[in-house]
PyMOL Python script that loads the backbone (N, CA, C, O; Angstrom):
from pymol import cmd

cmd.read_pdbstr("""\
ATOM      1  N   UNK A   1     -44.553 -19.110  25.998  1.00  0.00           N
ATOM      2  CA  UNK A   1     -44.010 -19.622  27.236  1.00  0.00           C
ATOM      3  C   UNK A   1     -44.299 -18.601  28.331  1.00  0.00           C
ATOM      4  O   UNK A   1     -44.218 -17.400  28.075  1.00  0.00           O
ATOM      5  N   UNK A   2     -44.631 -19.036  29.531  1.00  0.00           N
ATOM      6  CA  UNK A   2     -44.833 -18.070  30.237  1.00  0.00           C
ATOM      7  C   UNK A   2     -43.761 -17.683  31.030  1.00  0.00           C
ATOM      8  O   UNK A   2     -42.829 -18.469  31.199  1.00  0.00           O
ATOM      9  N   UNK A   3     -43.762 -16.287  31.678  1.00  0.00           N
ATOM     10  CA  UNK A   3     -42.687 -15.945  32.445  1.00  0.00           C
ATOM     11  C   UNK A   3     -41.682 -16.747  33.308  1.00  0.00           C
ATOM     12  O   UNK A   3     -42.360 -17.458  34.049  1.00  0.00           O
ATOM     13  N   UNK A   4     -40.851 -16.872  33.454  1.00  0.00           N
ATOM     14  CA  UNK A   4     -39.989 -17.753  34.132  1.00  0.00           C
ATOM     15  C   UNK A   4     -40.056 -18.897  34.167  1.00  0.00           C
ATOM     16  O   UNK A   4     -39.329 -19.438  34.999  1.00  0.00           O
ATOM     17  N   UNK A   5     -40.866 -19.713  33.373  1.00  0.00           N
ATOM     18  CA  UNK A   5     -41.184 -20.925  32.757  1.00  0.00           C
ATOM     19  C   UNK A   5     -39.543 -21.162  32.104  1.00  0.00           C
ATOM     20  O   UNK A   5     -39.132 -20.424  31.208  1.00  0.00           O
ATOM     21  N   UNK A   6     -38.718 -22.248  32.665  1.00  0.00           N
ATOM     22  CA  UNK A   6     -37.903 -22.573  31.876  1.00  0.00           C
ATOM     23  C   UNK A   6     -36.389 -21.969  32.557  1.00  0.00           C
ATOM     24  O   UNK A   6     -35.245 -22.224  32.180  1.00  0.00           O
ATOM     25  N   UNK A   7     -36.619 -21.524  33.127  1.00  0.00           N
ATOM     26  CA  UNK A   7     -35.700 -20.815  34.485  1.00  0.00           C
ATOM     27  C   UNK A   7     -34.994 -21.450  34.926  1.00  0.00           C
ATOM     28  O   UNK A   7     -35.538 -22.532  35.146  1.00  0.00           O
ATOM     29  N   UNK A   8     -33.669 -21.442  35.325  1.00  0.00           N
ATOM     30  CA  UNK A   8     -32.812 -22.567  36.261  1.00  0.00           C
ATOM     31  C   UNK A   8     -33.860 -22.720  37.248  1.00  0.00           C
ATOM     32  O   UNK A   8     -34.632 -23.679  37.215  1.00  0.00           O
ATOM     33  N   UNK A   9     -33.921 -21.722  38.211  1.00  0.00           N
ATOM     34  CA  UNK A   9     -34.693 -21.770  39.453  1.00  0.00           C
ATOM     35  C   UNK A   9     -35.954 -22.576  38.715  1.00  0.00           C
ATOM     36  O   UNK A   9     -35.679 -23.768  38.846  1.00  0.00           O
ATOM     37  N   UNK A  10     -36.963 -22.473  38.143  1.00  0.00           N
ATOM     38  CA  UNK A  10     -37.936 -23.258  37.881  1.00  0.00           C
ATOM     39  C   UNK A  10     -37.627 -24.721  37.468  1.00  0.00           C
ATOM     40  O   UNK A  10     -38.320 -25.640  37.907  1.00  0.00           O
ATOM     41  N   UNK A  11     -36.529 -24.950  36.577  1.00  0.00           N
ATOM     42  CA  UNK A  11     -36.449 -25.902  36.705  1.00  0.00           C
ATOM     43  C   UNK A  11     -35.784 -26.967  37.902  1.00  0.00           C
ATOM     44  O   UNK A  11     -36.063 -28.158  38.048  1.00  0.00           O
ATOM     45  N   UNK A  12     -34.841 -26.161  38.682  1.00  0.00           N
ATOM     46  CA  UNK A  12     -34.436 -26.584  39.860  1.00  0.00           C
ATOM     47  C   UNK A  12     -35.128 -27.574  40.552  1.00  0.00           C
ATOM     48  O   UNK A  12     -35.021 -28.778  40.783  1.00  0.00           O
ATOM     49  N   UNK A  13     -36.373 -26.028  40.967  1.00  0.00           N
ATOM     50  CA  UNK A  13     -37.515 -26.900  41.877  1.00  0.00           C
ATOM     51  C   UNK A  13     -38.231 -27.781  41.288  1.00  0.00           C
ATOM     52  O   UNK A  13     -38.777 -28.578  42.051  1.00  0.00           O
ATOM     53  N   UNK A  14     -38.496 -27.971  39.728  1.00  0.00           N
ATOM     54  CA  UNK A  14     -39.036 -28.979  39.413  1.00  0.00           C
ATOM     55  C   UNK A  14     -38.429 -30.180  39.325  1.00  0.00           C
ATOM     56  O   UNK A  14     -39.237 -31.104  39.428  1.00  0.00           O
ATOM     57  N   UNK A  15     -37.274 -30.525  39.168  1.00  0.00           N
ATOM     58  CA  UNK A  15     -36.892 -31.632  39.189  1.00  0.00           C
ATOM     59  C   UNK A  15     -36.396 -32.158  40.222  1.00  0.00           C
ATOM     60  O   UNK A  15     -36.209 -33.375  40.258  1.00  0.00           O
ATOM     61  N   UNK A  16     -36.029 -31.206  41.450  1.00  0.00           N
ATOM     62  CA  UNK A  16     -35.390 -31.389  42.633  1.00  0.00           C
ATOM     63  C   UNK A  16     -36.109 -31.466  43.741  1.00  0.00           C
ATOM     64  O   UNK A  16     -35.845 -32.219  44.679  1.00  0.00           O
ATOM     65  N   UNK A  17     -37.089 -30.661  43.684  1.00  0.00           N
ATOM     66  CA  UNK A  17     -38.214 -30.303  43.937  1.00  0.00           C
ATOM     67  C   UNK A  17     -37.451 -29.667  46.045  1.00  0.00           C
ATOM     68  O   UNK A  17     -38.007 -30.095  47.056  1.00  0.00           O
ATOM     69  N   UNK A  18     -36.407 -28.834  46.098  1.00  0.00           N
ATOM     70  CA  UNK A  18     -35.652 -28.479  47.014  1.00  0.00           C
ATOM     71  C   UNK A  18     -36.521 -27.835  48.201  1.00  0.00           C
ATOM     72  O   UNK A  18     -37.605 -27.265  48.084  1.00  0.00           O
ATOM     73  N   UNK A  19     -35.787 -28.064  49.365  1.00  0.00           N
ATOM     74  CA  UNK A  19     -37.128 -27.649  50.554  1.00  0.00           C
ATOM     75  C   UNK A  19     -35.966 -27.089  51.768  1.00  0.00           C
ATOM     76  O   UNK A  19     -34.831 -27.555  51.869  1.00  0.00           O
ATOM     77  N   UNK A  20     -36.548 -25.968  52.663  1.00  0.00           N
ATOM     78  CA  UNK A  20     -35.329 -25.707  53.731  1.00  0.00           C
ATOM     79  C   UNK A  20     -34.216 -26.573  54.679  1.00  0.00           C
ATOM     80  O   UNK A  20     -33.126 -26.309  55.186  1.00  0.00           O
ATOM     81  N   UNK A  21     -35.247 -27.941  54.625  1.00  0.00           N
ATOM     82  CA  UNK A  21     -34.509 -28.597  55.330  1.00  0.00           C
ATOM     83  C   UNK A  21     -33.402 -29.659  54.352  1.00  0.00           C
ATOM     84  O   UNK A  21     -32.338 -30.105  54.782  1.00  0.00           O
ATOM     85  N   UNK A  22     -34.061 -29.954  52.727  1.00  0.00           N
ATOM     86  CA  UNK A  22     -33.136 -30.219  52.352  1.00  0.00           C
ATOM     87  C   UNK A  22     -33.044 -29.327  50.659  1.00  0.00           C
ATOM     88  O   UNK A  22     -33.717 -29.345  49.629  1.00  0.00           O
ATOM     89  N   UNK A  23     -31.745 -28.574  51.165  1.00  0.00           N
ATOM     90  CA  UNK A  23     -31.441 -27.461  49.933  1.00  0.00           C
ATOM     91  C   UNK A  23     -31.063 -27.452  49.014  1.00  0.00           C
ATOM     92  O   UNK A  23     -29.851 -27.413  49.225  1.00  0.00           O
ATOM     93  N   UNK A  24     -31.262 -27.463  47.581  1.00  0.00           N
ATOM     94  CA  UNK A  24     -29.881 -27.808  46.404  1.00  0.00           C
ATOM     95  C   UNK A  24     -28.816 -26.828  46.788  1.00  0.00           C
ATOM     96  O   UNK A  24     -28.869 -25.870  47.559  1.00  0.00           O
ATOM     97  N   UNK A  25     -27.945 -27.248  46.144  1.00  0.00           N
ATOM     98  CA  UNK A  25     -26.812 -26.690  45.554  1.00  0.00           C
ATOM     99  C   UNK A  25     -25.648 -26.292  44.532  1.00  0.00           C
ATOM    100  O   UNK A  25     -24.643 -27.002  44.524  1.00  0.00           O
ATOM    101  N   UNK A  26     -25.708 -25.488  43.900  1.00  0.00           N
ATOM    102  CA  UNK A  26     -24.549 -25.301  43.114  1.00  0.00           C
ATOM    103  C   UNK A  26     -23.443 -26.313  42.856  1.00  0.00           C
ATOM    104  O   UNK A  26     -23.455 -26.665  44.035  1.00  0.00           O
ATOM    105  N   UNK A  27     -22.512 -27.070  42.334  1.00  0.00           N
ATOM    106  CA  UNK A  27     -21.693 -27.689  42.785  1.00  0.00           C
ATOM    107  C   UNK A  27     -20.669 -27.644  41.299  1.00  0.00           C
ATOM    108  O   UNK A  27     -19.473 -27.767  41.565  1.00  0.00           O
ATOM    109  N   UNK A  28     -20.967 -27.497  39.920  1.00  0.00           N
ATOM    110  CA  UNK A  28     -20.173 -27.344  39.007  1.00  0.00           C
ATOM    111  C   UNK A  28     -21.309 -26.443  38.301  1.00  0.00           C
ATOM    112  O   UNK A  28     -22.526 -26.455  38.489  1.00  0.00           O
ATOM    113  N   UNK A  29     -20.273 -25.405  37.149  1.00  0.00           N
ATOM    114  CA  UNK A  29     -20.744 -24.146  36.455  1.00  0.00           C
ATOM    115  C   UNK A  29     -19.956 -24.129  35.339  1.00  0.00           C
ATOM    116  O   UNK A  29     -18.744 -24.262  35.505  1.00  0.00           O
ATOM    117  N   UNK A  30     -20.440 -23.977  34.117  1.00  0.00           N
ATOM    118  CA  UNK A  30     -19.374 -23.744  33.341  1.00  0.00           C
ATOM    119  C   UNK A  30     -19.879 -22.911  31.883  1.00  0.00           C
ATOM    120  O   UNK A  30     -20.951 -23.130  31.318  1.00  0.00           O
ATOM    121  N   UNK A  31     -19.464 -22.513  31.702  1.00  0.00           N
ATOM    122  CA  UNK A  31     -19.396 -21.359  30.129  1.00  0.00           C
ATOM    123  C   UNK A  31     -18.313 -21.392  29.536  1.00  0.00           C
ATOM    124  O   UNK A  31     -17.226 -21.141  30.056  1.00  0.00           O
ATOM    125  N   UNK A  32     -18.535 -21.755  28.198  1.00  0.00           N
ATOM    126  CA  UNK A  32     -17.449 -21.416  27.580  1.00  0.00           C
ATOM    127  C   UNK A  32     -18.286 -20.636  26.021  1.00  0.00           C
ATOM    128  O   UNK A  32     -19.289 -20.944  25.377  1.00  0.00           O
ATOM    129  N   UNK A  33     -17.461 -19.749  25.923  1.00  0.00           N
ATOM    130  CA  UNK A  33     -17.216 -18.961  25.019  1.00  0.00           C
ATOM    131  C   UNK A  33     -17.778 -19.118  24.068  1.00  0.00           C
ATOM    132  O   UNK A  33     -18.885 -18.726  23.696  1.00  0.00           O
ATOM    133  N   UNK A  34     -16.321 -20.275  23.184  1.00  0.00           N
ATOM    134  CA  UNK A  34     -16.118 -20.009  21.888  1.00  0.00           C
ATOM    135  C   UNK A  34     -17.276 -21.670  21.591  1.00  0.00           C
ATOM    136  O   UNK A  34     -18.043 -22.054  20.708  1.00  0.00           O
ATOM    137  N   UNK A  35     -17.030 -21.926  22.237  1.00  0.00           N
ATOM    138  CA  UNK A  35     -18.074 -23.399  21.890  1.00  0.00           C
ATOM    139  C   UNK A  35     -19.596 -23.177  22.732  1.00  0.00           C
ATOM    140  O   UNK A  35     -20.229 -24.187  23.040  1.00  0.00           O
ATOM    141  N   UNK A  36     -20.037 -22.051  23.017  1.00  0.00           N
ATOM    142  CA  UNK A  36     -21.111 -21.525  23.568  1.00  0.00           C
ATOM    143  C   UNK A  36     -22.360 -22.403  24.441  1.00  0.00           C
ATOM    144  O   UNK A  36     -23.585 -22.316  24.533  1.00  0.00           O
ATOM    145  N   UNK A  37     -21.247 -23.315  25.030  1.00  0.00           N
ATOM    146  CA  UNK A  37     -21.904 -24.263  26.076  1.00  0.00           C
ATOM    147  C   UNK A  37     -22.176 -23.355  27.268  1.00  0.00           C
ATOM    148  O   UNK A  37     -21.397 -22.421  27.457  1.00  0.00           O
ATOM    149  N   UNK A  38     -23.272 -23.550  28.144  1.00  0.00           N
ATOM    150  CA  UNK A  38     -23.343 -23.559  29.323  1.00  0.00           C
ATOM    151  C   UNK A  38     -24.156 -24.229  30.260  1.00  0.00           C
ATOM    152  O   UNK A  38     -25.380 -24.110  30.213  1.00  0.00           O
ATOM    153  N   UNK A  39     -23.572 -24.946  31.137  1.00  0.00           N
ATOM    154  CA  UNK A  39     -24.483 -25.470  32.221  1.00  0.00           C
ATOM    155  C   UNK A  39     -23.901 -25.820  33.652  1.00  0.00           C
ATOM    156  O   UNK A  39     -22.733 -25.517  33.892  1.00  0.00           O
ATOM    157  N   UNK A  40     -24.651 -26.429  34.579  1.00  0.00           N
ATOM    158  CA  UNK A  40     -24.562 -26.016  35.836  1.00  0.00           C
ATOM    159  C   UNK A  40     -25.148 -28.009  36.564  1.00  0.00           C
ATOM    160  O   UNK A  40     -25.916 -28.801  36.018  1.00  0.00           O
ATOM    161  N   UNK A  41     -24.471 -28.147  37.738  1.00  0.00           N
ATOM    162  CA  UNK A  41     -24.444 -29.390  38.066  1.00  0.00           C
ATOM    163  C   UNK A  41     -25.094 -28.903  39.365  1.00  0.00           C
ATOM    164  O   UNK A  41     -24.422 -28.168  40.089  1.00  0.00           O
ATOM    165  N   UNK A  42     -26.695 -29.339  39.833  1.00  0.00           N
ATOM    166  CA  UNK A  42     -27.203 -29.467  40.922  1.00  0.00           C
ATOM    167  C   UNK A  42     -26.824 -30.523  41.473  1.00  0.00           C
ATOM    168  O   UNK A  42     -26.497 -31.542  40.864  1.00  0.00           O
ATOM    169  N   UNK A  43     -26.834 -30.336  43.037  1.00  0.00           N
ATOM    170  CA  UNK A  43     -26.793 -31.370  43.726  1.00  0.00           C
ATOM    171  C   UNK A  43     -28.333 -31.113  45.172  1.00  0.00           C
ATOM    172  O   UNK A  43     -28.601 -30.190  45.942  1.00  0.00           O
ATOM    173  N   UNK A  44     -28.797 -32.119  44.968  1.00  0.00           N
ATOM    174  CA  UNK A  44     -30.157 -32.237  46.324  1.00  0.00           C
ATOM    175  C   UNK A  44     -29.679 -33.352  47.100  1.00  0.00           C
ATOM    176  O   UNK A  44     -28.887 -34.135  46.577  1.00  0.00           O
ATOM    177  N   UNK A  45     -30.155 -33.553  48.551  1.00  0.00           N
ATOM    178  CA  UNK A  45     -29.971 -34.344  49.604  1.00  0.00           C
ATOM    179  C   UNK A  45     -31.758 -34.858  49.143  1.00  0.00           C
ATOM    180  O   UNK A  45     -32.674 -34.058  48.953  1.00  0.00           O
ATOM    181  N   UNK A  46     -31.857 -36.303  49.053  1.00  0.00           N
ATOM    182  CA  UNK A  46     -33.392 -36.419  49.403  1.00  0.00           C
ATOM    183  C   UNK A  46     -33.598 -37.437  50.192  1.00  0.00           C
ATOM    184  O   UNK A  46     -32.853 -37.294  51.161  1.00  0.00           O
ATOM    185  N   UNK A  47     -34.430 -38.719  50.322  1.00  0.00           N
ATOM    186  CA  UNK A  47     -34.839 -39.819  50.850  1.00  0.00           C
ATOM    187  C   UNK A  47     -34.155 -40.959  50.934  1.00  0.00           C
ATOM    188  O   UNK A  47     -33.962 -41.757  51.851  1.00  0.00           O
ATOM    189  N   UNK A  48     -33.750 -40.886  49.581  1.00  0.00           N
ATOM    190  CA  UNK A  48     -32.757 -42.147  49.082  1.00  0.00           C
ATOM    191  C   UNK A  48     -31.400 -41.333  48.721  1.00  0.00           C
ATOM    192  O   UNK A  48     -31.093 -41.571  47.553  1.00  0.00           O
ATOM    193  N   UNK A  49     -30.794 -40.741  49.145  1.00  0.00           N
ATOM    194  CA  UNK A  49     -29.443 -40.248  49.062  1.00  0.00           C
ATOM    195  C   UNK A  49     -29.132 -39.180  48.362  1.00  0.00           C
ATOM    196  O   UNK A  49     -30.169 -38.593  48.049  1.00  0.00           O
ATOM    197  N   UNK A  50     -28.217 -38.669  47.981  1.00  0.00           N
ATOM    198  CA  UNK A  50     -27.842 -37.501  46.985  1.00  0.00           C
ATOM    199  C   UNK A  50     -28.013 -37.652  45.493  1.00  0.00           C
ATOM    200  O   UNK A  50     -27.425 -38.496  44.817  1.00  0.00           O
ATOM    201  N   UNK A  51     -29.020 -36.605  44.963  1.00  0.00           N
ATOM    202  CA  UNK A  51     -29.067 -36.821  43.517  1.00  0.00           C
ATOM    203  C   UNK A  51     -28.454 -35.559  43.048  1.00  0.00           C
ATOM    204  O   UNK A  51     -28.697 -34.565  43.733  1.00  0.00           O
ATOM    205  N   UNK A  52     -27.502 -35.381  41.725  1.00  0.00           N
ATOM    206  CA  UNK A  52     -27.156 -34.932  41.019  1.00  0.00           C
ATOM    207  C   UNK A  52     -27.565 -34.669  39.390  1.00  0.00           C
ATOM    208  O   UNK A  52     -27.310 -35.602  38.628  1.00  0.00           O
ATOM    209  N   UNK A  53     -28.061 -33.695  38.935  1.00  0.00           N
ATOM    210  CA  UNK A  53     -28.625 -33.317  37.828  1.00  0.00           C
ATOM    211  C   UNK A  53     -27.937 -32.460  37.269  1.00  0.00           C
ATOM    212  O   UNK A  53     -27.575 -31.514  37.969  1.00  0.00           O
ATOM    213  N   UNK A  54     -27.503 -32.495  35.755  1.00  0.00           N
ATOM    214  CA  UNK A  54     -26.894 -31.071  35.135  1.00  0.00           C
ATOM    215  C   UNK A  54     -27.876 -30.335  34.400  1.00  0.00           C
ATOM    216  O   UNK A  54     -28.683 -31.174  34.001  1.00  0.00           O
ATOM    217  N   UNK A  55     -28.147 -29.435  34.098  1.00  0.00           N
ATOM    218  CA  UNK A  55     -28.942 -28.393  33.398  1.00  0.00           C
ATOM    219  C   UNK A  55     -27.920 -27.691  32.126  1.00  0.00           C
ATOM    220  O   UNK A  55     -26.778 -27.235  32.182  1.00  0.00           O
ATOM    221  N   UNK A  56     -28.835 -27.829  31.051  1.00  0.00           N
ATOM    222  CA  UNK A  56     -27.914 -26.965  30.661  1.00  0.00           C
ATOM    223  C   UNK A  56     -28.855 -25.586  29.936  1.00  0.00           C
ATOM    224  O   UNK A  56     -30.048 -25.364  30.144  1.00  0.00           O
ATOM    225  N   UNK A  57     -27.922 -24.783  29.052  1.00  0.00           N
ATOM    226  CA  UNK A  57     -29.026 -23.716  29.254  1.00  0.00           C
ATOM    227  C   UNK A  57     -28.919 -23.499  27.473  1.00  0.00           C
ATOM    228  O   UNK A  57     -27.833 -23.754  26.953  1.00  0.00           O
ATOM    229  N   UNK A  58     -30.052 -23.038  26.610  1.00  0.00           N
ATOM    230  CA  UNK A  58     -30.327 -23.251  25.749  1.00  0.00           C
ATOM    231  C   UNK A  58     -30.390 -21.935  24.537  1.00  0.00           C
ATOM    232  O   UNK A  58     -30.658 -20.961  25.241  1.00  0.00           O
ATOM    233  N   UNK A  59     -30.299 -21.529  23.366  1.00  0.00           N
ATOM    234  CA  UNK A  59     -29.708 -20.342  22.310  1.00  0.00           C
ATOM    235  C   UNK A  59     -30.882 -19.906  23.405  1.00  0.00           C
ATOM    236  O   UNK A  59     -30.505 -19.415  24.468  1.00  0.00           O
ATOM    237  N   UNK A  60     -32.418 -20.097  23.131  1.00  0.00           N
ATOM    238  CA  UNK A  60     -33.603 -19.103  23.739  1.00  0.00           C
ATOM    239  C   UNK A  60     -33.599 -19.029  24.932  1.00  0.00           C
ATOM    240  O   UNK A  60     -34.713 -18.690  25.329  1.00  0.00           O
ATOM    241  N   UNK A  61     -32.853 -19.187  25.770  1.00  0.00           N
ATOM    242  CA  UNK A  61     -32.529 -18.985  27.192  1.00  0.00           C
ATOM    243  C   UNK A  61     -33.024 -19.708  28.393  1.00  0.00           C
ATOM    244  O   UNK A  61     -32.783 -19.341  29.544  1.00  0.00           O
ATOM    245  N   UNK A  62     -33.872 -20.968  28.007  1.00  0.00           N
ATOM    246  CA  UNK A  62     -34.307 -21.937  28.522  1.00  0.00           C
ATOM    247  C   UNK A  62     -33.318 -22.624  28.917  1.00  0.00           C
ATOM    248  O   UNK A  62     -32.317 -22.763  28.215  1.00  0.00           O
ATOM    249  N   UNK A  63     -33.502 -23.371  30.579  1.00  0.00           N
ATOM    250  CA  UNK A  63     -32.598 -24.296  31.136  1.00  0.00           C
ATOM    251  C   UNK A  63     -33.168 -25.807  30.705  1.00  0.00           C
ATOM    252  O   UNK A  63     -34.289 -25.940  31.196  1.00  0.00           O
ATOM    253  N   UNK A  64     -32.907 -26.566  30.218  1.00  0.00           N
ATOM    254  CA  UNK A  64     -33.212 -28.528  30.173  1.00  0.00           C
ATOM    255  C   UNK A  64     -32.383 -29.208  30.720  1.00  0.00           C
ATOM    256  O   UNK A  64     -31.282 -28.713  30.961  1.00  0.00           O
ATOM    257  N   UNK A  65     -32.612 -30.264  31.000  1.00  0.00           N
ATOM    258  CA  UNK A  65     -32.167 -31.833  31.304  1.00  0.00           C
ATOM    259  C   UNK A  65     -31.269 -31.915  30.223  1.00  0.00           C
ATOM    260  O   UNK A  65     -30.220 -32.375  30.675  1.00  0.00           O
ATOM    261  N   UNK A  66     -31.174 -31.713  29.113  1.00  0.00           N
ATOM    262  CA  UNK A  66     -30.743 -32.378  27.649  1.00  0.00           C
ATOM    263  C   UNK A  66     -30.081 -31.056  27.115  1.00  0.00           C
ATOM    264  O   UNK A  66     -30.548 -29.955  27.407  1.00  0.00           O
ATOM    265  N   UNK A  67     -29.144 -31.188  26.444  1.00  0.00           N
ATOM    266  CA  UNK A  67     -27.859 -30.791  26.007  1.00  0.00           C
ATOM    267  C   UNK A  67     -28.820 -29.793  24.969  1.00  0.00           C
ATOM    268  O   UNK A  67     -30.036 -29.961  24.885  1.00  0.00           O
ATOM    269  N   UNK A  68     -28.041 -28.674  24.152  1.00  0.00           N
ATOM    270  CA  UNK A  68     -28.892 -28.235  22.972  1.00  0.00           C
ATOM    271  C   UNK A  68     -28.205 -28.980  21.982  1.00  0.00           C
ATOM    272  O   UNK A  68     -27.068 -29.420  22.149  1.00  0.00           O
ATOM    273  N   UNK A  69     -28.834 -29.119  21.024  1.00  0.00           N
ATOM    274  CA  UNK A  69     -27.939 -29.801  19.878  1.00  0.00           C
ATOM    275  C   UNK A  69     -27.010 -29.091  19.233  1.00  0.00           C
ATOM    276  O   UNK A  69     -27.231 -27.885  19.122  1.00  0.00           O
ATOM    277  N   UNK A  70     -25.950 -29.564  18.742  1.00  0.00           N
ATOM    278  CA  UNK A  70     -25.301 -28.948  17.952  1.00  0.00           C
ATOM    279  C   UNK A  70     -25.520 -28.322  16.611  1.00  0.00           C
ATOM    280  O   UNK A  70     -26.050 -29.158  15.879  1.00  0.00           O
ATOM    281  N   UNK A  71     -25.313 -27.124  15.964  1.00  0.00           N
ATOM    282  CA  UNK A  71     -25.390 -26.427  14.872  1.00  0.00           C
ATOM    283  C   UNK A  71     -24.241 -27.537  13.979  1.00  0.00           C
ATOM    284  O   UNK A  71     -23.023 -27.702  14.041  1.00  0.00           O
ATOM    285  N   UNK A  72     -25.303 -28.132  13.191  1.00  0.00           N
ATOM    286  CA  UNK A  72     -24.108 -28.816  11.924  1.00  0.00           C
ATOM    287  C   UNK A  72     -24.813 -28.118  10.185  1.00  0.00           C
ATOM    288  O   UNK A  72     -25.868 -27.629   9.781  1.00  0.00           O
ATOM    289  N   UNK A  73     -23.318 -28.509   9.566  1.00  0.00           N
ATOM    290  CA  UNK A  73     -23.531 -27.919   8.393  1.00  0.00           C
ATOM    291  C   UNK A  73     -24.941 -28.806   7.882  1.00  0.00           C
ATOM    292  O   UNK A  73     -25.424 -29.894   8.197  1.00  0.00           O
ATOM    293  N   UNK A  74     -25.429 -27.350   6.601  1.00  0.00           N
ATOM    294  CA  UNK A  74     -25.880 -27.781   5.937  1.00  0.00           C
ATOM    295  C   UNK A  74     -26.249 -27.654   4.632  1.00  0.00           C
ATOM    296  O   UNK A  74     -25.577 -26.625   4.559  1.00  0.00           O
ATOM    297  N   UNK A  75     -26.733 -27.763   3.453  1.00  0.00           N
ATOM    298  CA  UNK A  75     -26.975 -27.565   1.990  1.00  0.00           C
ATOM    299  C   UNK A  75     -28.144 -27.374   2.222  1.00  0.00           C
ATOM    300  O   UNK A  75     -28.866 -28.059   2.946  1.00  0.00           O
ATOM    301  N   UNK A  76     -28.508 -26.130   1.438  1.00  0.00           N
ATOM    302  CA  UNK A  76     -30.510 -25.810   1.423  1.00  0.00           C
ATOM    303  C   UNK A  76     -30.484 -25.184  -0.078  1.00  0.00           C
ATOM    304  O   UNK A  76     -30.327 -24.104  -0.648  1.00  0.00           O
ATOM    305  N   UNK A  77     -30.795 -26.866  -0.414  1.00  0.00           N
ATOM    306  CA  UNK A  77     -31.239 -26.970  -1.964  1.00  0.00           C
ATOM    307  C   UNK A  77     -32.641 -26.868  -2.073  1.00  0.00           C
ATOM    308  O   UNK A  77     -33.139 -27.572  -2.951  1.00  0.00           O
ATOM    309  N   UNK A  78     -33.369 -26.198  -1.431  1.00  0.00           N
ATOM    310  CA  UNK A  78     -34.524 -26.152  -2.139  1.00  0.00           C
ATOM    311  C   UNK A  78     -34.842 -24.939  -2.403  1.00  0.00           C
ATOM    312  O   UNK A  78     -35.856 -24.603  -3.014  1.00  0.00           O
ATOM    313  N   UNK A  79     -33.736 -23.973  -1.821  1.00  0.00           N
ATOM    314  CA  UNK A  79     -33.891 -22.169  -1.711  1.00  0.00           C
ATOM    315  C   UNK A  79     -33.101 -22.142  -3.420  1.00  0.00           C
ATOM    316  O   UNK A  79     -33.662 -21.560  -4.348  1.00  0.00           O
ATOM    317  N   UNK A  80     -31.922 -22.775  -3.573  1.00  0.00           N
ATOM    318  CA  UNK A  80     -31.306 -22.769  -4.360  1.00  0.00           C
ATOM    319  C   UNK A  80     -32.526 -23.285  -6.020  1.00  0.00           C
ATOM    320  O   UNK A  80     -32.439 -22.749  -7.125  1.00  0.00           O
ATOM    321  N   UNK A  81     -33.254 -24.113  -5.736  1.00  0.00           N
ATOM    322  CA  UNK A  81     -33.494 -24.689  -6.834  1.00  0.00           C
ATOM    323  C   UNK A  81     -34.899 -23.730  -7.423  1.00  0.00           C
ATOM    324  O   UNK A  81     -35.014 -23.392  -8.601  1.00  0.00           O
ATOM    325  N   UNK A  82     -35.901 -23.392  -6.332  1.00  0.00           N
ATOM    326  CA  UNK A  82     -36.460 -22.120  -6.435  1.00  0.00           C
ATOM    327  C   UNK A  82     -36.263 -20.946  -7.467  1.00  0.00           C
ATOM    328  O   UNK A  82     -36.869 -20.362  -8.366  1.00  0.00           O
ATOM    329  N   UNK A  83     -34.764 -20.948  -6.645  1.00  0.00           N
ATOM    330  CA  UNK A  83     -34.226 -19.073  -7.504  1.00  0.00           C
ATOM    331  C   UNK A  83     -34.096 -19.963  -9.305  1.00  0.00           C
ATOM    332  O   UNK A  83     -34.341 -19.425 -10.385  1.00  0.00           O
ATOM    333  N   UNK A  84     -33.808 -20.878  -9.155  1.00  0.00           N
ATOM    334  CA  UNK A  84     -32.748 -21.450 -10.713  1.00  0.00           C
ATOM    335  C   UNK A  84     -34.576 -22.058 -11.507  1.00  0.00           C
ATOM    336  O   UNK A  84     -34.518 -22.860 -12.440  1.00  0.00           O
ATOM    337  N   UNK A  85     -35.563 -21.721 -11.160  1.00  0.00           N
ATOM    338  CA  UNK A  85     -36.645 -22.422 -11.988  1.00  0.00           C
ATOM    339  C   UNK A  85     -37.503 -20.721 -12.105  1.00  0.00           C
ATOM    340  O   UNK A  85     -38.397 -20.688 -12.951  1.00  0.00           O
ATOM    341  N   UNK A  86     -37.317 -19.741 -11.519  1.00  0.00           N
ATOM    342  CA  UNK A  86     -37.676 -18.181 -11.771  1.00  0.00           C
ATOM    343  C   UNK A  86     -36.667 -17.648 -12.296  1.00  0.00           C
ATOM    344  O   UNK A  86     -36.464 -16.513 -11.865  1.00  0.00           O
ATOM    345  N   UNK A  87     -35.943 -18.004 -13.061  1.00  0.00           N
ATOM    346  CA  UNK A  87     -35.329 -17.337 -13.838  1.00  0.00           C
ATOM    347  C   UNK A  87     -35.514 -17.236 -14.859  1.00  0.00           C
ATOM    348  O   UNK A  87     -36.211 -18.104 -15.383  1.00  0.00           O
ATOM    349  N   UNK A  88     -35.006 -16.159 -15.661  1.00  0.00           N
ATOM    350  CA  UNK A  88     -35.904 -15.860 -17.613  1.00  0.00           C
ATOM    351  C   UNK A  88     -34.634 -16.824 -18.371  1.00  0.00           C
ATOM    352  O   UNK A  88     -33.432 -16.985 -18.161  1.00  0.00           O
ATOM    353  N   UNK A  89     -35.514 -17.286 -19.238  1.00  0.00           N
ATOM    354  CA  UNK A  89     -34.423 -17.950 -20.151  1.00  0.00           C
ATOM    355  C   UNK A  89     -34.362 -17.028 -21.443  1.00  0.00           C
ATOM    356  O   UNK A  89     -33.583 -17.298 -22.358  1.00  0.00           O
TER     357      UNK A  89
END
""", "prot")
cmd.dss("prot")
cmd.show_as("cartoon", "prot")
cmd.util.cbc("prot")
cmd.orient("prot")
């Protein structure tokens, strides 16, 4: 990935595509902790009215459109079944 590829600011302007006369803005922020969400609610003025976009920001530090997924359990039977077929009888 290249440098700042993936950036709030990069993605900002890419989807907002923001200009002096019409600026994004900040408008909701949020982090939490223990459930290790974070993201951020743009707002742009454009042609056809106010658009609103959330970003959120990702484990590798990338901002997206799309949520990261959640960490769910899992069983990794194939590490398990590995060790149990190298073993000496």
């Amino acid at each position: 990935m290249v440098a700042g590829e993936k950036s709030l600011h990069w993605v900002v302007d890419k989807w907002l595509a923001p200009t002096a006369a019409m600026p994004a803005r900040v408008t909701q922020f949020c982090r939490s902790g223990r459930q290790r969400c974070c993201y951020v609610c743009v707002e742009a003025s454009g042609p056809r009215g106010l658009l609103s976009i959330f970003f959120f920001r990702h484990d590798d530090g990338t901002w997206n459109v799309f949520p990261p997924t959640a960490e769910r359990p899992s069983m990794n039977g194939h590490r398990l079944a590995a060790m149990a077929t190298s073993l000496p009888v």
